[in-house]
C-alpha positions in Angstrom: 8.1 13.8 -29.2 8.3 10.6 -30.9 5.5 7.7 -30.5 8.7 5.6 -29.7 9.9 8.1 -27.1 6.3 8.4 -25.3 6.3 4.9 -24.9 9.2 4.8 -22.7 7.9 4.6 -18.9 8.6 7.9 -16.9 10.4 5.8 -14.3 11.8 2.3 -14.8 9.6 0.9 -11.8 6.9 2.6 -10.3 5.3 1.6 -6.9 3.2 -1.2 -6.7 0.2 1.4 -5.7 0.4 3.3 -9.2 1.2 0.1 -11.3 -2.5 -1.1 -10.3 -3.9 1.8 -9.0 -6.9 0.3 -10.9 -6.8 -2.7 -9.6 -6.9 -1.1 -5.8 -9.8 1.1 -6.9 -11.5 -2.1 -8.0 -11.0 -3.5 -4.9 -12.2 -0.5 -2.8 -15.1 -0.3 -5.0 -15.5 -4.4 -4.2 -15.7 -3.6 -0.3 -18.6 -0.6 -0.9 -20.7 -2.6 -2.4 -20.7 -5.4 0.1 -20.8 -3.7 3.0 -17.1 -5.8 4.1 -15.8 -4.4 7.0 -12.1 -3.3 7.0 -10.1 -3.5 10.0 -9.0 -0.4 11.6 -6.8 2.2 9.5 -6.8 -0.1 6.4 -7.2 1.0 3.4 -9.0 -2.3 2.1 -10.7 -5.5 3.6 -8.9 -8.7 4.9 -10.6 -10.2 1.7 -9.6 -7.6 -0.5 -5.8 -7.9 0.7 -6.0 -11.4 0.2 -7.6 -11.0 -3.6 -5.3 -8.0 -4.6 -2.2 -10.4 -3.7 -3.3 -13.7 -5.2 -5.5 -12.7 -7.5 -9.1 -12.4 -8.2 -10.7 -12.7 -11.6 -14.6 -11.3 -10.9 -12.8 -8.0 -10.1 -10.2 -7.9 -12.7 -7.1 -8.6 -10.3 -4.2 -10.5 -11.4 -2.0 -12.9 -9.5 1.1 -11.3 -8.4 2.3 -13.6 -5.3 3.2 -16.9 -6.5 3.7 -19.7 -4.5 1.9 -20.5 -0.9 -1.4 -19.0 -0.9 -1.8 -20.0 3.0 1.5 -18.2 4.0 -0.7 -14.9 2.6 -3.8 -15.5 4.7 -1.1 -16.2 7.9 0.6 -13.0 6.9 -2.5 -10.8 6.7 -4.1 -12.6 9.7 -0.3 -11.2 11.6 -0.2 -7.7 11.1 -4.5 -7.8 11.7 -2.6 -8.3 15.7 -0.6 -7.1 17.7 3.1 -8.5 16.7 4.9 -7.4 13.3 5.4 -9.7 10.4 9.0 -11.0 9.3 9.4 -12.7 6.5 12.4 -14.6 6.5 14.0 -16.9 3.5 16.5 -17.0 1.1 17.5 -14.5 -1.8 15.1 -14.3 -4.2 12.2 -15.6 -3.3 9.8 -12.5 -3.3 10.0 -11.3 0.2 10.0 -7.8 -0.4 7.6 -8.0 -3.2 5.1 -9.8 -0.6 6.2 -6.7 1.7 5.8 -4.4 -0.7 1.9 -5.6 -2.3 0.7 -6.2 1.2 1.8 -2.3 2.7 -0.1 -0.8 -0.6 -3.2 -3.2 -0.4 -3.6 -2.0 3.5 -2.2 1.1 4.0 -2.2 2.7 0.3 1.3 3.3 0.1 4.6 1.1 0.4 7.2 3.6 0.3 7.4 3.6 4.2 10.6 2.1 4.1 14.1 1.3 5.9 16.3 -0.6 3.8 18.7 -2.1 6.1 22.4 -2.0 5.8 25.6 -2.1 7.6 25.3 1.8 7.6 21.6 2.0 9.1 21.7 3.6 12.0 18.9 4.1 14.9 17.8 7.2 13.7 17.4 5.9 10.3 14.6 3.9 12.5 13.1 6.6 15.5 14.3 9.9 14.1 17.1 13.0 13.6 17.6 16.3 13.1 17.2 19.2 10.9 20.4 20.5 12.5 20.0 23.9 10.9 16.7 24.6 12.8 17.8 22.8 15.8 20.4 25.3 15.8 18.4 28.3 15.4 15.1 27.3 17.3 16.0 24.1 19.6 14.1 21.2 19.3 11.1 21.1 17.9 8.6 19.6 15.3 9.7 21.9 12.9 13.2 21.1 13.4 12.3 17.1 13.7 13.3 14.5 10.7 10.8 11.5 11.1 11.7 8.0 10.0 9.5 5.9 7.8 8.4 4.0 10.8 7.5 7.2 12.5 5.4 8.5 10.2 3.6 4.7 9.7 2.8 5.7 13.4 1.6 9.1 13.1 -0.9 8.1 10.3 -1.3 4.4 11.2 0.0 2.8 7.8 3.0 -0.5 7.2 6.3 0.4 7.7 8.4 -2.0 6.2 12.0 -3.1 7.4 14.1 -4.5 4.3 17.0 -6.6 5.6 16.9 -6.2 9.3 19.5 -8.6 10.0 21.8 -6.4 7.6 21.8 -3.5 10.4 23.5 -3.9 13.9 22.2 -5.5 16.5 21.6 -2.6 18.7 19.6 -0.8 15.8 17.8 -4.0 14.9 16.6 -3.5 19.1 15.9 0.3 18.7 12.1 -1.3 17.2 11.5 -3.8 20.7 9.8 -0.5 22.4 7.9 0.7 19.3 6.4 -2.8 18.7 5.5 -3.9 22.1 3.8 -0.5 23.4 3.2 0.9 20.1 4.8 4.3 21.2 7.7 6.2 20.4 9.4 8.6 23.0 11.0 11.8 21.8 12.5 13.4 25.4 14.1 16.4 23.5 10.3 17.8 22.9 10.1 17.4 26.4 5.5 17.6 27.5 5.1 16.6 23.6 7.7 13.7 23.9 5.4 10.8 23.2 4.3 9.9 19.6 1.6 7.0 19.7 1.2 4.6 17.1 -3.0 5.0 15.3 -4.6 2.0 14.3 -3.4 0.5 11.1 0.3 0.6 11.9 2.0 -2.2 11.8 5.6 -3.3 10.7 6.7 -5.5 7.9 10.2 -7.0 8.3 12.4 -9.0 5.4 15.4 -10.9 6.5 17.5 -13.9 4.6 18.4 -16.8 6.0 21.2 -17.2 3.7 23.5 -14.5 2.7 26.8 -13.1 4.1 27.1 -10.1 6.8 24.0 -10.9 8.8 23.6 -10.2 12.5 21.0 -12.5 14.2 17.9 -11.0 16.4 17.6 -10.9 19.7 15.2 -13.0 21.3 13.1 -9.8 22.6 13.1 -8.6 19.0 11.8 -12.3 17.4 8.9 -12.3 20.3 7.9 -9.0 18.6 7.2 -10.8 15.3 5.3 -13.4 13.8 7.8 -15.1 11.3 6.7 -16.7 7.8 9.1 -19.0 5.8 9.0 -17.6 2.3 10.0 -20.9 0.2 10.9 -20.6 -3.4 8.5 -21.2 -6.2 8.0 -25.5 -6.4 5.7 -25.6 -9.1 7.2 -25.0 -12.6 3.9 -24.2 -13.8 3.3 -21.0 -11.6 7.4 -20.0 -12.0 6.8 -20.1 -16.2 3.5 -17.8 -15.4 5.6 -15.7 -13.4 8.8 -15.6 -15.5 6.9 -14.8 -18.5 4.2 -12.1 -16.6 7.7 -10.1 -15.1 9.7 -10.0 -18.3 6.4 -8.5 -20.5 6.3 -6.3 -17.5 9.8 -4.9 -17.7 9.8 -5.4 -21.6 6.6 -5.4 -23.2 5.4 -8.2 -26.4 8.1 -9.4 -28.7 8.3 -7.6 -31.9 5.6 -8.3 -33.6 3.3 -9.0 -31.0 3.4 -12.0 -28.7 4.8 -13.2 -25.9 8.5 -13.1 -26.3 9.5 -16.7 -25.2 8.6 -20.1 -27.0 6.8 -22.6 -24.3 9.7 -25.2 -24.7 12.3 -22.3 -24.2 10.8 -20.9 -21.4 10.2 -24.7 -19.6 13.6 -25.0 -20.5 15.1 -21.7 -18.3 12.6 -22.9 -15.7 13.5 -26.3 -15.6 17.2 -25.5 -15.1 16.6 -22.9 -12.5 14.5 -25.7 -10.5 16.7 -28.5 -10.9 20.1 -26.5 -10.0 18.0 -25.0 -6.9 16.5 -28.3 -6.1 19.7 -30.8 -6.4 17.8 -32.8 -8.2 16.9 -33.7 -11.7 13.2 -34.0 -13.4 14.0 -37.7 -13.3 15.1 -37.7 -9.8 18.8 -38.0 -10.2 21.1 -36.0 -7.6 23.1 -33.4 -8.5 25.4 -31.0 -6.8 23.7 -27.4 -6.2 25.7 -24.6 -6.5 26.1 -22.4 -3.9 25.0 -19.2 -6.1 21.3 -18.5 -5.4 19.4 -20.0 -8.2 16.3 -18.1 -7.3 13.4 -17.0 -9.1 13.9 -13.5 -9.2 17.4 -14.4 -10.7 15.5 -16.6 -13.4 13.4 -12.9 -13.9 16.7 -11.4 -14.2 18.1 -14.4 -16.6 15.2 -13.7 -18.9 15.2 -10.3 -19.2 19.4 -10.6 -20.2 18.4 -13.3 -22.7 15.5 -10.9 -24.3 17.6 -7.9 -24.5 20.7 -9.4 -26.4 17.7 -11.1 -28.9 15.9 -7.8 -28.6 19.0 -5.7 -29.8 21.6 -7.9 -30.7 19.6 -10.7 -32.4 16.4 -11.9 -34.3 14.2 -10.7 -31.9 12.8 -13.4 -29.9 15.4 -15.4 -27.4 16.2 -18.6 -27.8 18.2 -21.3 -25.6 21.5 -19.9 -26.6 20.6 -17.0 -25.5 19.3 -18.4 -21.8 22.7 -20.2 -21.6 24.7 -16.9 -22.7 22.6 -15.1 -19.5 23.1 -17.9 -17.3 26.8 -18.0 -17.1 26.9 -14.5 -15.1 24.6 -16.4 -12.8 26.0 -19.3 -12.2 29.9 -17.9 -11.3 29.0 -15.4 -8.5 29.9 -16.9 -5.5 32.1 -20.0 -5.7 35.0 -21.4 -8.1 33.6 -24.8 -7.5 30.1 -23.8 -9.2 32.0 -24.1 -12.5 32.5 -27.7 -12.0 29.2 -28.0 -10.5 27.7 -26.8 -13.9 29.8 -28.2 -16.1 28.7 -31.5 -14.8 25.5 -30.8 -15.3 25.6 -29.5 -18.4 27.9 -32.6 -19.5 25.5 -35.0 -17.9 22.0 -34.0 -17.5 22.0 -31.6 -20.9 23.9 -33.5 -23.1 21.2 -36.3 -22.4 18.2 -34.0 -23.1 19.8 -32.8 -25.8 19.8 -35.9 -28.0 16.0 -35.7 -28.3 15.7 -32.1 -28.4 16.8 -28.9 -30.6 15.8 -26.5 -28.1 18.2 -28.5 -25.2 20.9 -29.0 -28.1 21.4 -25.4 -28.7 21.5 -24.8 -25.0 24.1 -27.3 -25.0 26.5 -26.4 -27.3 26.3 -22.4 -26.0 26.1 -23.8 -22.0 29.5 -26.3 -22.5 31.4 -23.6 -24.7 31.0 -21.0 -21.7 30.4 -22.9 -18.6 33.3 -25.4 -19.0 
């Protein structure tokens, strides 16, 4: 084998437990030698959850939530009680990666998962069959298929629920019973028919607020969760940390060593994210937002295009034609009208900026040849 070929990754995205697996046994390590108490069934103290999420530098722990370091200690202080967490917001703005870091920080494991879609169906949330068995021995727990939420209460760990407005309304229901009395009721098993939940399990929900083919909660289901706005990234500052941390962590350095962007490149992708998202210019000027979701997860996604065509078709390093070229799959997702939305901006707010600057000139010229 290669030096090139062991470099590639085994998988293209582990879990968030093996990708700092050292980081977690910091943290562990952290709550031994201060004697911190860790609420019932979790893996890790309040504090610990907290630091493994937002960072902490004495223990070597990175930032990995940007953003609204309150709504962490609100979400942690939620599923510390009785009532799930939802976190509800639009596309893109880190929902299930806040899912996803707080299940492994408290329970050690995050792949306890529904993913919701128009296809989910209750089982996919209580439980089926191994019909074969069934068959041959009735019903039984050898014959029983649990769900991800099952098990969570079996061993009291996060289950989390991606998308729950995605699924039906009667399967969104099937989790009123499971999260109000904590127990789950299997009648086929008949004496051995009730599963209760162990301390430490708790449910993490994600749902958008904007997106098409959603089914709204019931009222009995929202009483069963505490629910947390998850508002996109305001500070440019902490979305170029991001931006640039997620594309070295999908790509590595450039060639060469290095980050792979040039500050005024990367401000520049940033900036245009934010002001497109925002309706509003750095200088305050209005502008019309797109209807597309310019999020921060598709800026990730933006960047990553950009350094791939430099990366393989290029010099090696993106530039701003390159953003521009990445942007324009972006930017004419959802509505015909975003092309006159951008090409306005482009002909207004770039061709401005691009007087005093070569980085915003070569994003112009590439932005008006394809977004016009």
């Amino acid at each position: 084998m290669t030096a090139e070929e062991e470099a590639v990754p085994a998988v293209l995205r582990p879990p968030v437990e093996e990708r700092y697996a050292d980081e977690l046994a910091a943290l562990r390590r952290a709550d031994a030698e201060s004697d911190a108490a860790r609420p019932p069934g979790w893996a890790l103290s309040a504090r610990a959850v907290r630091a493994f999420v937002i960072g902490d530098e004495r223990w070597g722990v990175r930032r990995k939530f940007y953003g609204d370091d309150p709504l962490v200690d609100r979400a942690i202080v939620a599923l510390l009680g009785r009532q799930g967490l939802m976190l509800v917001g639009e596309p893109g703005t880190a929902k299930s990666m806040l899912s996803e870091l707080l299940a492994a920080a408290i329970s050690g494991t995050s792949a306890l998962t529904v993913q919701g879609t128009a296809g989910t169906t209750e089982d996919h949330v209580r439980y089926s069959w191994n019909y074969a068995l069934l068959i041959a021995d009735g019903p039984s727990h050898r014959a029983l298929v649990p769900s991800p939420i099952f098990r969570a209460m079996q061993t009291g760990r996060i289950a989390r629920f991606e998308e729950v407005t995605r699924c039906a309304p009667e399967v969104q229901d099937s989790l009123v019973s499971i999260l109000s009395e904590k127990v789950l009721m299997v009648p086929e098993l008949g004496e051995e028919s009730t599963v209760s939940a162990r301390p430490g399990f708790n449910v993490i929900g994600t749902a958008n607020l904007r997106d098409r083919g959603v089914n709204e909660m019931s009222a009995a289901l929202k009483r069963r969760f505490a629910f947390e706005t998850v508002r996109p990234i305001a500070d440019p500052v902490f979305e170029r940390e991001l931006v640039r941390l997620e594309v070295a962590a999908a790509l590595g350095s450039a060639p060469g060593g290095g980050d792979l962007f040039e500050t005024d490149v990367l401000e520049l992708l940033v900036t245009v994210f934010q002001e497109l998202r925002s309706g509003v210019t750095a200088e305050g000027s209005p502008l019309r937002r797109p209807e597309t979701v310019m999020s921060t997860a598709e800026a990730v996604n933006t960047a990553i295009a950009a350094s791939l065509e430099a990366r393989y078709l290029g010099g090696g390093r993106p530039g701003a034609a390159e953003i521009a070229r990445a942007m324009a799959g972006v930017a004419h997702k959802d509505d015909d009208e975003d092309a006159q939305r951008l090409k306005a901006y482009v002909d207004t707010v770039v061709r401005e900026r691009a007087r005093g600057s070569r980085t915003w000139r070569t994003f112009f010229v590439a932005a008006e040849e394809l977004w016009g």
